[in-house]
N, C-alpha and C positions, 0 to 999 in steps of 0.2 A: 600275123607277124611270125617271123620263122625265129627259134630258137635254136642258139648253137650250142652243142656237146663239148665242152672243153675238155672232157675226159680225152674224146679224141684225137685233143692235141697233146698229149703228157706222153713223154718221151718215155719207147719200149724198152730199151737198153739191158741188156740180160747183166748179172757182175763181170761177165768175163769181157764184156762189149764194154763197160764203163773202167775197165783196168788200162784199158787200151785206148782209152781217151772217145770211143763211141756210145755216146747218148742214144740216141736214134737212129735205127735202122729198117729199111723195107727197101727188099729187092734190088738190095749193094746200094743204091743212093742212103747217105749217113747224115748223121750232126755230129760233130764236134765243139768243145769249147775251147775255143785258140784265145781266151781270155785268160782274165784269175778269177778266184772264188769270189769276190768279193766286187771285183768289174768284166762281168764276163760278156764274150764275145763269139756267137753263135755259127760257126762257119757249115753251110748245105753244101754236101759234097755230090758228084756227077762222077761215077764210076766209068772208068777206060779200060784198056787191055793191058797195058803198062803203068797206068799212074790213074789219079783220080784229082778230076779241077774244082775249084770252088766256085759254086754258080752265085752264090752271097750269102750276106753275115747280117744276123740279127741279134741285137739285145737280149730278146725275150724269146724262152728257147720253145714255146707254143708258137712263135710266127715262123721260128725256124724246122720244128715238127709241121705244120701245115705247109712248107714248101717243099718240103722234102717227100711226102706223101704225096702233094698232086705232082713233082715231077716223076716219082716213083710209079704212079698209073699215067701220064700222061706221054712219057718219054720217048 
């Protein structure tokens, strides 16, 4: 049975990435929380030339660090 690293998924965000509303980041694809503190709402962002779309929005900001990471090497 394979075990998983939830360290893994815990959001890198330097202070100056979380001033700006960026939790996680690797290789321009980000997380944001486009929630509140208390109902938050986990937007994976996909970096452009001009703007950045949201590819989706997770609760739990571990599903949204693990999306953001494989489309970060998969991309």
């Amino acid at each position: 049975m394979e075990t998983i690293n939830l360290k893994k998924y815990e959001p890198n965000g330097t202070k100056e990435d979380i001033e700006i509303g960026i939790l996680h980041n690797l290789n321009g694809f980000y997380v944001s929380n486009e929630g509140t503190r208390k109902n938050p709402n986990y937007h994976v962002w996909i970096p452009g030339i001009t703007h950045a779309n949201c590819d989706s929005a997770y609760n739990e900001i571990s599903l949204a660090v693990c999306r953001c990471n494989y489309l970060a090497k998969n991309h």
